[in-house]
C-alpha positions as CSV (number, residue, x, y, z in Angstrom):
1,X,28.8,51.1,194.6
2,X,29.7,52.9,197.8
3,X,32.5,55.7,196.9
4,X,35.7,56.1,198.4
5,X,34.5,59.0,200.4
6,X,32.1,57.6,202.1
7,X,34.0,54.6,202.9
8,X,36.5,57.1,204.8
9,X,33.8,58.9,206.5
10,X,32.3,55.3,207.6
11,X,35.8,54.9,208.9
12,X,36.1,58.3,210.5
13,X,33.3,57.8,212.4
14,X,34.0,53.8,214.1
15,X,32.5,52.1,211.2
16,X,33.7,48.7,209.9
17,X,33.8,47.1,206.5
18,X,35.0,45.9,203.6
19,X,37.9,47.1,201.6
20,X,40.8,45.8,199.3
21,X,43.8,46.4,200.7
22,X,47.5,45.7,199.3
23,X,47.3,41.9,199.6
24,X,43.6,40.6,200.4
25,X,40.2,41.6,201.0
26,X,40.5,43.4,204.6
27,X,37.5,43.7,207.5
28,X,39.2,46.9,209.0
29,X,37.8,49.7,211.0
30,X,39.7,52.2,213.2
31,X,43.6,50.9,215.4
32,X,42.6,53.7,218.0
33,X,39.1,53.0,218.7
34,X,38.7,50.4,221.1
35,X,35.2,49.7,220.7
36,X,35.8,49.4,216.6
37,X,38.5,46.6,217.5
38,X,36.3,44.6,219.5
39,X,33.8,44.6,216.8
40,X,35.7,43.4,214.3
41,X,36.9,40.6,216.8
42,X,33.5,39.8,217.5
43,X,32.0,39.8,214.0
44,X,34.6,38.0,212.7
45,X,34.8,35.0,215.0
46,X,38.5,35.8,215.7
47,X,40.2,34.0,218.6
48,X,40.7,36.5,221.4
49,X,45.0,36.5,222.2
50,X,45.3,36.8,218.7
51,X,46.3,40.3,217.8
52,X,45.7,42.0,214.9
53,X,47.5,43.8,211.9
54,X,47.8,47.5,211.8
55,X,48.1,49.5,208.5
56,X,49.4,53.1,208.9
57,X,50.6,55.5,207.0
58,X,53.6,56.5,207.4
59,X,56.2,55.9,210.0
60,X,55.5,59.0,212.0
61,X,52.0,57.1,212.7
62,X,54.2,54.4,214.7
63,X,54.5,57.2,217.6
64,X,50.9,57.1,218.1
65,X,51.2,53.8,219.6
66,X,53.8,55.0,221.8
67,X,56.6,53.1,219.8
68,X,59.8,55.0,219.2
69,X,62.2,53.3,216.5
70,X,66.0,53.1,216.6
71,X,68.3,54.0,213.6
72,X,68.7,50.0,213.2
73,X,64.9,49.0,213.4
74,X,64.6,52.5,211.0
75,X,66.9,50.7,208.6
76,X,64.7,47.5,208.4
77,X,61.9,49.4,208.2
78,X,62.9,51.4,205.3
79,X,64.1,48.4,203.6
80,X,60.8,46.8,203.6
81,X,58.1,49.5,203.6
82,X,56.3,50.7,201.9
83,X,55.2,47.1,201.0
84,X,53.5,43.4,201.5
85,X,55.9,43.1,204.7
86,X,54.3,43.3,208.6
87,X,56.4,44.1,210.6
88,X,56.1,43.5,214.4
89,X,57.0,46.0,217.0
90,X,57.4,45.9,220.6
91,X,54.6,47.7,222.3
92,X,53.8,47.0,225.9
93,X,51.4,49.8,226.9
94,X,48.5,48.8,228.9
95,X,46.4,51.1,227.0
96,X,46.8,49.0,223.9
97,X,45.9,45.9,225.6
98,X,42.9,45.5,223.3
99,X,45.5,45.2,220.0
100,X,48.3,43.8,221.4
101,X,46.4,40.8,223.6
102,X,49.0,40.3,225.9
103,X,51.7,39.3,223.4
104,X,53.9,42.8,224.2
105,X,54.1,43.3,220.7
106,X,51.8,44.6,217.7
107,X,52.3,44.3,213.5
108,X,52.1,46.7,211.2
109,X,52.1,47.6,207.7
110,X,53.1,50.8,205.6
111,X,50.9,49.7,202.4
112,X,52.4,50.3,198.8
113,X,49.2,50.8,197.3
114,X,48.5,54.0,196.5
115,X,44.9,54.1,197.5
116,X,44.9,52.5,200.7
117,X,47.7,54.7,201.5
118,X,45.7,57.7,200.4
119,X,42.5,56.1,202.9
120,X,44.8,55.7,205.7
121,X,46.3,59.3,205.7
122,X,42.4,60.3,205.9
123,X,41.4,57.7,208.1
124,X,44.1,57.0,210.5
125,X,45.8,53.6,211.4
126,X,43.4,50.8,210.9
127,X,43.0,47.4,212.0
128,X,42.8,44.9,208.5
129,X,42.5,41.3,209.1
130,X,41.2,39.0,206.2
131,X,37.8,39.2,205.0
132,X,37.0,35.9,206.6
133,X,35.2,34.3,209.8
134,X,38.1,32.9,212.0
135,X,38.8,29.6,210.0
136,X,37.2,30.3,207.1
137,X,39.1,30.8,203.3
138,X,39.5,35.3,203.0
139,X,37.1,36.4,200.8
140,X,38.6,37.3,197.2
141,X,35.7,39.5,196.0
142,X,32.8,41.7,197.4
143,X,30.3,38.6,196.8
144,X,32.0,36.0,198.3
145,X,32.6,38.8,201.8
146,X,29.0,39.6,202.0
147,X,28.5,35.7,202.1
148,X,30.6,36.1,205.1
149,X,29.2,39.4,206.9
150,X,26.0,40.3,205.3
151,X,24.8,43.0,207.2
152,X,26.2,42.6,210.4
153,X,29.3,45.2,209.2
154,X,28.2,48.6,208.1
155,X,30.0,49.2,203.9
156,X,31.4,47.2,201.2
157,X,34.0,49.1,199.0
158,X,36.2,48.0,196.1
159,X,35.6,45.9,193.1
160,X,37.1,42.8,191.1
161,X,39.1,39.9,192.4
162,X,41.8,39.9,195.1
163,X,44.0,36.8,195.6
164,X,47.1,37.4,196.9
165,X,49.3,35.5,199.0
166,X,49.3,37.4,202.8
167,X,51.8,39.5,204.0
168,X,54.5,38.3,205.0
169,X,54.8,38.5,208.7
170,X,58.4,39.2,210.4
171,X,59.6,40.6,213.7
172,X,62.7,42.4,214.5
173,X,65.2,40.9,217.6
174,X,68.2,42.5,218.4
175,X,68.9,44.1,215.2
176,X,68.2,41.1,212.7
177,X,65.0,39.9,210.9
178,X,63.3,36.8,212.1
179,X,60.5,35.2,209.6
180,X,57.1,34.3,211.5
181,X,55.0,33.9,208.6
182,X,56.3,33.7,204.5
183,X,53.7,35.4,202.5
184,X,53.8,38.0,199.6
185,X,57.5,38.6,199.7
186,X,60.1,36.2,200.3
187,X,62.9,37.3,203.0
């Protein structure tokens, strides 16, 4: 079984793959590398305006998306992260075109688990959709995600069975909390 190390230096270096993260299964590679993204969108069938989840850190890692946060929207945040809860942000810089599609806006994630957390502070923000071609049920085990990808992605890491219910998906207008998507928590 691959170790935790070497799925951060796979990571570190523009790899993708397989890893569990705080809800499901997760194809993730690196939020900053452009080429990595389009990877991931290609290997995994995904449909092209559709942007993608972003797991970070901490909040500090918001400002490398050029995304500055108010006391309220620092409030929310606070309230809801760390956790199951994505969160999306406005973000209308060109030069994250490739993440945010068009939509002016891009999700993201402070993780509670303590191990994905301790992977993103070494990696860097990450990309994490489901383990699963566009369509297709997420994978809830290594097996069942190498059914999927074989070897067109470059690691598997993790063990056992994941089967969560996704995040749950909410964006932030004018100070209040609007529900897109119900999922691990209820709001």
């Amino acid at each position: 079984m691959l170790s935790k190390l070497l799925a951060i230096k796979n990571l570190r270096r523009g790899k993708i793959g397989i890893i569990p993260t705080d809800t499901i299964y997760g194809l993730v590679g690196q939020a900053l590398l452009k080429t990595t993204v389009k990877r991931i969108y290609d290997v995994r069938q995904r449909t092209p305006d559709k942007p993608l989840i972003v797991l970070i850190s901490a909040l500090d890692d918001l400002k490398l998306f050029g995304i500055k946060v108010d006391l309220k929207t620092k409030v929310i945040l606070e309230k809801y992260w760390p956790g199951t809860v994505s969160i999306i942000l406005p973000c209308k810089y060109q030069k994250f075109h490739y993440l945010h599609r068009g939509t002016g806006g891009l999700a993201f994630r402070l993780p509670a688990n303590e191990l994905l957390r301790e992977i993103l502070l070494q990696t860097g923000p990450l990309v994490a959709p489901s383990a699963n071609p566009e369509g297709q049920e997420p994978a809830i085990n290594l097996a069942e995600a190498r059914k999927y990808f074989g070897d067109k992605i470059d690691f598997y890491y993790g063990s056992g069975k994941l089967q969560s219910p996704p995040s749950t998906l909410i964006k932030i207008v004018k100070g209040k909390v609007e529900v897109l998507r119900e999922g691990a928590v209820k709001i």
